[in-house]
GUMIKE-243932 format. One record per residue (C-alpha): residue number from 0; x, y, z. Coordinates in Angstrom, 1 decimal. Layout:
! GUMIKE-243932
NODE   pos        u        v        w
NODE   NUM        X        Y        Z
...
This chain:
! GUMIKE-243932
NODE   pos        u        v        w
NODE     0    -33.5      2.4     30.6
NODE     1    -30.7      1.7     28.3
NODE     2    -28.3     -1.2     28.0
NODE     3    -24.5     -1.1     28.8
NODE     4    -22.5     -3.8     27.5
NODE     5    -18.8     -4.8     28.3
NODE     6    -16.8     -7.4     27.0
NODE     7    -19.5    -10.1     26.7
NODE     8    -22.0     -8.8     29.3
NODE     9    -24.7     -6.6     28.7
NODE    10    -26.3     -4.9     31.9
NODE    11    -29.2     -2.8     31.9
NODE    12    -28.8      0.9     33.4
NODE    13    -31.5      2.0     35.7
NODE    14    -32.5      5.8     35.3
NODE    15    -31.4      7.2     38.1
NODE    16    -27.8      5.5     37.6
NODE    17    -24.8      6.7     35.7
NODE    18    -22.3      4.3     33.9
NODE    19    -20.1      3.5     36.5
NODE    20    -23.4      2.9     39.5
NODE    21    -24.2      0.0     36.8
NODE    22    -21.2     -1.6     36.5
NODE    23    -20.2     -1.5     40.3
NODE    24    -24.0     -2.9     41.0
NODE    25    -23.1     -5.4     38.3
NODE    26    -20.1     -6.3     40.4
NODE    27    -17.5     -5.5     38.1
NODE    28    -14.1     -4.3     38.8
NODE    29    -13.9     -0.8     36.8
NODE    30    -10.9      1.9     38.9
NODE    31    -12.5      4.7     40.4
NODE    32    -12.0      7.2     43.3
NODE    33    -13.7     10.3     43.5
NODE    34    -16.9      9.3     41.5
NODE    35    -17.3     13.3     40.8
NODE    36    -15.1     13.3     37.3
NODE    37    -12.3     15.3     39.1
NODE    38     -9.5     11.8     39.2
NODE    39    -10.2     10.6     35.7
NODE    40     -9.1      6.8     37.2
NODE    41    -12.5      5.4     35.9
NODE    42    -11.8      6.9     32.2
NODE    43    -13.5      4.9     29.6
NODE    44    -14.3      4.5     25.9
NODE    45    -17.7      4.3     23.7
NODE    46    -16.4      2.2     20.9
NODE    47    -20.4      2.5     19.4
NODE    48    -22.7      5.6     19.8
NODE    49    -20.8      8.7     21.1
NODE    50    -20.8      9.6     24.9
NODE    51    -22.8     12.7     26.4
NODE    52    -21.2     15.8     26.4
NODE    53    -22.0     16.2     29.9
NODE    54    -19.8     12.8     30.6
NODE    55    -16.7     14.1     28.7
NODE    56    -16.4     17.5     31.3
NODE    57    -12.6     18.1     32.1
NODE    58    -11.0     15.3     29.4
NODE    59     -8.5     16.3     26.7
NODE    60    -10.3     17.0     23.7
NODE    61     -7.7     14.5     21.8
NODE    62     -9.6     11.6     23.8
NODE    63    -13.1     13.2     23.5
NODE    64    -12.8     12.7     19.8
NODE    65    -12.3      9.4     20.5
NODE    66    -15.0      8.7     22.5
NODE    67    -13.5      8.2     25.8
NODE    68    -15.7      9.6     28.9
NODE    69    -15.9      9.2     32.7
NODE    70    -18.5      6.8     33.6
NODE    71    -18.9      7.9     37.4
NODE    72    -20.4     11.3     35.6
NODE    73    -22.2      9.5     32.7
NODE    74    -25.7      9.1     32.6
NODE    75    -26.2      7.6     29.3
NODE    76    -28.9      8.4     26.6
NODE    77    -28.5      5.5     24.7
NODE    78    -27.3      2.3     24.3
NODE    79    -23.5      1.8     24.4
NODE    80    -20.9     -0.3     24.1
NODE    81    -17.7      0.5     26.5
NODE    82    -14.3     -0.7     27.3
NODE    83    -11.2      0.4     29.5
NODE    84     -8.6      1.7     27.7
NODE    85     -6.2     -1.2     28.3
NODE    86     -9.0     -3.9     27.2
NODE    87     -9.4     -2.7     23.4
NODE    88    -10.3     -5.1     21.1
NODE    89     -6.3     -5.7     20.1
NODE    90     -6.9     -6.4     16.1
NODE    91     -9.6     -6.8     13.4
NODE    92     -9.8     -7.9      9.7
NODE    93    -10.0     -5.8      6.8
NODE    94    -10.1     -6.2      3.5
NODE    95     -8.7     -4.4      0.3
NODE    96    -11.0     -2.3     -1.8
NODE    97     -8.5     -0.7     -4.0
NODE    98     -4.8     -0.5     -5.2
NODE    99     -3.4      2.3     -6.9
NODE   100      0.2      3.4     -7.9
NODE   101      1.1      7.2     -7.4
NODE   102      4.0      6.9     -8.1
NODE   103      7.1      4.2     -9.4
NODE   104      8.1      3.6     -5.6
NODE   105      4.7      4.7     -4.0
NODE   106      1.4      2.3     -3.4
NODE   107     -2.4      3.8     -2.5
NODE   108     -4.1      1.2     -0.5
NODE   109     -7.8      1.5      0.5
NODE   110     -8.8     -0.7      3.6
NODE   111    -12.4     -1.4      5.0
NODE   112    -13.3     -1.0      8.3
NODE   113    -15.8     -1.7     10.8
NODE   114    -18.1      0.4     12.1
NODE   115    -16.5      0.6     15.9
NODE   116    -13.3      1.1     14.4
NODE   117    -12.6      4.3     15.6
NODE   118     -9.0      6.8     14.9
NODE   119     -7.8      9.9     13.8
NODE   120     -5.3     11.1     11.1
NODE   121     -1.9     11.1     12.2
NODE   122     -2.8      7.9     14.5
NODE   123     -1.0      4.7     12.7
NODE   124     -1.5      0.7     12.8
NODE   125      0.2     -2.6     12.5
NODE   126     -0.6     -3.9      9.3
NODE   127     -0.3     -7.8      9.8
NODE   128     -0.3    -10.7      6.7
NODE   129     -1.2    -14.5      7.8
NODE   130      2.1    -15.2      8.0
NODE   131      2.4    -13.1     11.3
NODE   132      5.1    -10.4      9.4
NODE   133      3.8     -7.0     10.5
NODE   134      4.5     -3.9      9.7
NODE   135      3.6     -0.6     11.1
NODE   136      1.8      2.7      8.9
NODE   137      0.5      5.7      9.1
NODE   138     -3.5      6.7      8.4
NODE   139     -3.1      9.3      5.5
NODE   140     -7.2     10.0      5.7
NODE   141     -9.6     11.1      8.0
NODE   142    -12.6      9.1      9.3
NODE   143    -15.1      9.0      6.5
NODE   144    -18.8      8.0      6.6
NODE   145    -17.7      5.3      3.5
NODE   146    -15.7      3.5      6.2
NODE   147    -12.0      2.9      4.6
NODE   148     -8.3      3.4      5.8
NODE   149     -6.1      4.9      3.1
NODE   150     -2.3      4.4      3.5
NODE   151      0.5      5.6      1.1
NODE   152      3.3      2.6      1.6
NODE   153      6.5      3.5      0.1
NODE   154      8.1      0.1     -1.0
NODE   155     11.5     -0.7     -0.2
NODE   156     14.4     -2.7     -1.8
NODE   157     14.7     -5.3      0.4
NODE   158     10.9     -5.1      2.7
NODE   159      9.2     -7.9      3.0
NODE   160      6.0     -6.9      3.5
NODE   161      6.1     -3.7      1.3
NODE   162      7.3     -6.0     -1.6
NODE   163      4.2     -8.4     -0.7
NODE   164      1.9     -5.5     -0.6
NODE   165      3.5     -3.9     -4.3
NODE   166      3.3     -7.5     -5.6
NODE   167      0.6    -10.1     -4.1
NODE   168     -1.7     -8.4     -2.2
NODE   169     -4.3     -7.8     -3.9
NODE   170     -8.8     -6.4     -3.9
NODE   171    -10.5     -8.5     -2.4
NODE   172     -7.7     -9.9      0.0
NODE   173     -7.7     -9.1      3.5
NODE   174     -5.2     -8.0      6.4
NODE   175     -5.6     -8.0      9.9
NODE   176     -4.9     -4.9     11.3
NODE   177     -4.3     -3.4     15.1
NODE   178     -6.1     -0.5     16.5
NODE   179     -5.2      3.3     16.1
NODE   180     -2.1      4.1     18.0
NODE   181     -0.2      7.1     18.3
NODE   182     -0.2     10.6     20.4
NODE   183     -0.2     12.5     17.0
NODE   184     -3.4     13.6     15.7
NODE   185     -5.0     15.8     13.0
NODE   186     -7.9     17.6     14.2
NODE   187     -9.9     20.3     11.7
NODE   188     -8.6     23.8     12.5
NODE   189     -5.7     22.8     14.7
NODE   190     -3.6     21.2     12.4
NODE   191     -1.6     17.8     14.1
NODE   192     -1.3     18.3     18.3
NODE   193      0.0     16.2     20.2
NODE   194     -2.1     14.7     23.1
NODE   195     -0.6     13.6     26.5
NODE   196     -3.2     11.9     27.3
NODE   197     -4.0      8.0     26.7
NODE   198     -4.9      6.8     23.7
């Protein structure tokens, strides 16, 4: 038996069930129809351990590199930590490992990141200082086992926040940040696609 947590509920899966058995036993709401992986409606997302391949059957392979599976199909092998895709955690906190200048006009900035944190290149996020000014960039790297977000940010004559980020922020300080958006990603051997699917 493994254990399936949602929000702030973790339920245990009985053997003989898939994802989607548990949570409807559990007497939560999840959307689902056919319960054969044909409609998609019950789509979800792994935001830990990566689904089986055998739950992923039929899904855009955009969304299957972000975790996202069909519980009614799932019978999970692990433990795992799931969402719907409108109930993402909306933002985190990172901090700044490193500050570089490539160029006059042109800022390197390395972000950590937690382990759930999950994108692609080509995806971007809403950079956001305590203030509440935000700002939207793109990733320039792709996921890496070191756990960082790289961004090139071009500053402005008159930005605010790419202004603050050339001349305050600094290593050590820390951001929140939004999760990956975006329908363009980068994936090895395909170069950037576009996915119509959600994300």
């Amino acid at each position: 038996m493994v254990n399936i947590t949602l929000g702030e509920d973790t339920l245990t899966c009985q053997t003989h069930e898939t994802v989607l058995d548990t949570l409807l036993r559990n007497n939560r709401q999840i959307p689902h129809s056919c319960r054969q992986g044909v409609c998609q409606s019950c789509l979800m997302r792994s935001l830990n351990n990566p689904p089986p391949v055998s739950a992923q059957a039929g899904i855009k392979d955009t969304l299957q590199k972000q975790n996202y599976f069909l519980p009614c199909i799932c019978h999970p092998e692990q433990d795992m930590t799931i969402t719907l895709p409108n109930q993402e955690m909306a933002s985190s906190t990172v901090r700044v490992i490193e500050k570089q200048r490539l160029a006059t006009d042109i800022i390197r900035l390395l972000l950590t990141h937690e382990d759930d944190f999950n994108f692609s290149a080509g995806q971007f996020v809403n950079l956001k200082r305590a203030d509440g000014l935000t700002r939207s960039y793109s990733i320039a790297n792709t996921p890496h086992p070191d756990k960082f977000l790289e961004f090139h940010i071009r500053r402005l004559p008159d930005g605010q926040f790419s202004n603050w980020v050339y001349d305050d922020l600094n290593p050590g300080d820390t951001v929140t940040i939004s999760k990956a958006q975006g329908s363009y990603l980068y994936l090895p051997g395909r170069g950037v696609i576009k996915s119509a699917g959600i994300l």
